[in-house]
C-alpha positions as CSV (number, residue, x, y, z in Angstrom):
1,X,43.6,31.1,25.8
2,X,42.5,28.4,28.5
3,X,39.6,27.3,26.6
4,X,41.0,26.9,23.5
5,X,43.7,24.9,24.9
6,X,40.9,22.6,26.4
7,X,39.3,22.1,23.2
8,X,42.1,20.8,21.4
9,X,42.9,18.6,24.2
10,X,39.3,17.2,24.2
11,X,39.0,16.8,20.4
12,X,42.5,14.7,20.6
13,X,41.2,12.4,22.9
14,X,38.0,11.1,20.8
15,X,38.5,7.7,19.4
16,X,39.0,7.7,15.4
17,X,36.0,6.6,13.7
18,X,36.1,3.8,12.4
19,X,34.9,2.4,9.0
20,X,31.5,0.8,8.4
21,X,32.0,-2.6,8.2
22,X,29.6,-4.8,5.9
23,X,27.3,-7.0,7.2
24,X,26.6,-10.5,6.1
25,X,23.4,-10.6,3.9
26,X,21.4,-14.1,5.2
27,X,19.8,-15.3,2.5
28,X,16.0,-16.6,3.8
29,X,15.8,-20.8,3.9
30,X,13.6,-22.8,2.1
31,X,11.7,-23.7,5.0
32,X,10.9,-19.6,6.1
33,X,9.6,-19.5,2.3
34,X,7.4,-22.2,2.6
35,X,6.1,-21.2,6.0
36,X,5.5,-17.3,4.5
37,X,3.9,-19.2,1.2
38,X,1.3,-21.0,3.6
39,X,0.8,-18.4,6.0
40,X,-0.4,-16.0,3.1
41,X,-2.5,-18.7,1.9
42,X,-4.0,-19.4,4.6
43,X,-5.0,-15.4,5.5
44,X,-6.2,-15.3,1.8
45,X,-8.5,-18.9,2.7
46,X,-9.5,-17.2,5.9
47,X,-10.8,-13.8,4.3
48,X,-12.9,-15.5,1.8
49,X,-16.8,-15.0,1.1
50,X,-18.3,-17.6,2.9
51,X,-21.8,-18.0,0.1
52,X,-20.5,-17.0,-3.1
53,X,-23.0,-14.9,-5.7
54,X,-24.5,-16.5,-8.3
55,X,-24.5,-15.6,-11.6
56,X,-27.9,-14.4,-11.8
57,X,-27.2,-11.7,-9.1
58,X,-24.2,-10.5,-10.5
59,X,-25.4,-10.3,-13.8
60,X,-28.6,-8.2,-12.3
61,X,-26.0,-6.0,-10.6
62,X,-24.0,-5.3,-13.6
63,X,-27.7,-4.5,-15.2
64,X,-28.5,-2.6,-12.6
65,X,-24.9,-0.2,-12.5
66,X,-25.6,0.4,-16.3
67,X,-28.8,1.4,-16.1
68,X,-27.9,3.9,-12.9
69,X,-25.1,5.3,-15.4
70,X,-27.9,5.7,-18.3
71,X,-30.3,7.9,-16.0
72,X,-27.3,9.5,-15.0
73,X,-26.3,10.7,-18.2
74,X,-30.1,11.4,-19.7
75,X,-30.6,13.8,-16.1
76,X,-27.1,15.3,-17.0
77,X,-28.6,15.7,-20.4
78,X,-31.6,17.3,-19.6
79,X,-30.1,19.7,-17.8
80,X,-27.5,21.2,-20.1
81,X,-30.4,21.7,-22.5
82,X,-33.1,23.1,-20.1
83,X,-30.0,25.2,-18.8
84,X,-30.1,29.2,-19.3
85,X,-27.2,30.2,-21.8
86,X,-25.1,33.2,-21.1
């Protein structure tokens, strides 16, 4: 009988809760969005190719992929047809 006498005295001395109170929403100056507009720019400057590929070279590696993806598909070719059937 002790104990449950000690619990109701315990939970009557908590504080009540009290409710959430909203926060003030900052809205970001124009001077942070400048300084976050140049900092991004200047990563994306930073992580630029230093010699940029000429047109030649690409074009040869476009050439190149499609003519990877041709042998590709004649070697898949070749082998559905030389394949056993079931």
């Amino acid at each position: 009988m002790e104990t449950t006498l000690q619990q109701e005295q315990h939970l009557e001395r908590r504080p009540a809760q009290r409710e959430p109170q909203l926060r003030q929403v900052r809205r970001v100056g124009l001077v942070d969005r400048v300084a976050l507009h140049v900092g991004v720019a200047l990563v994306a400057w930073g992580r630029r190719p230093l010699v940029l590929e000429s047109r030649e070279r690409r074009a040869n590696r476009v050439e190149q992929r499609l003519a990877a993806l041709g042998r590709e598909l004649a070697a898949e070719r070749m082998h559905y047809l030389n394949a056993p059937q079931r």
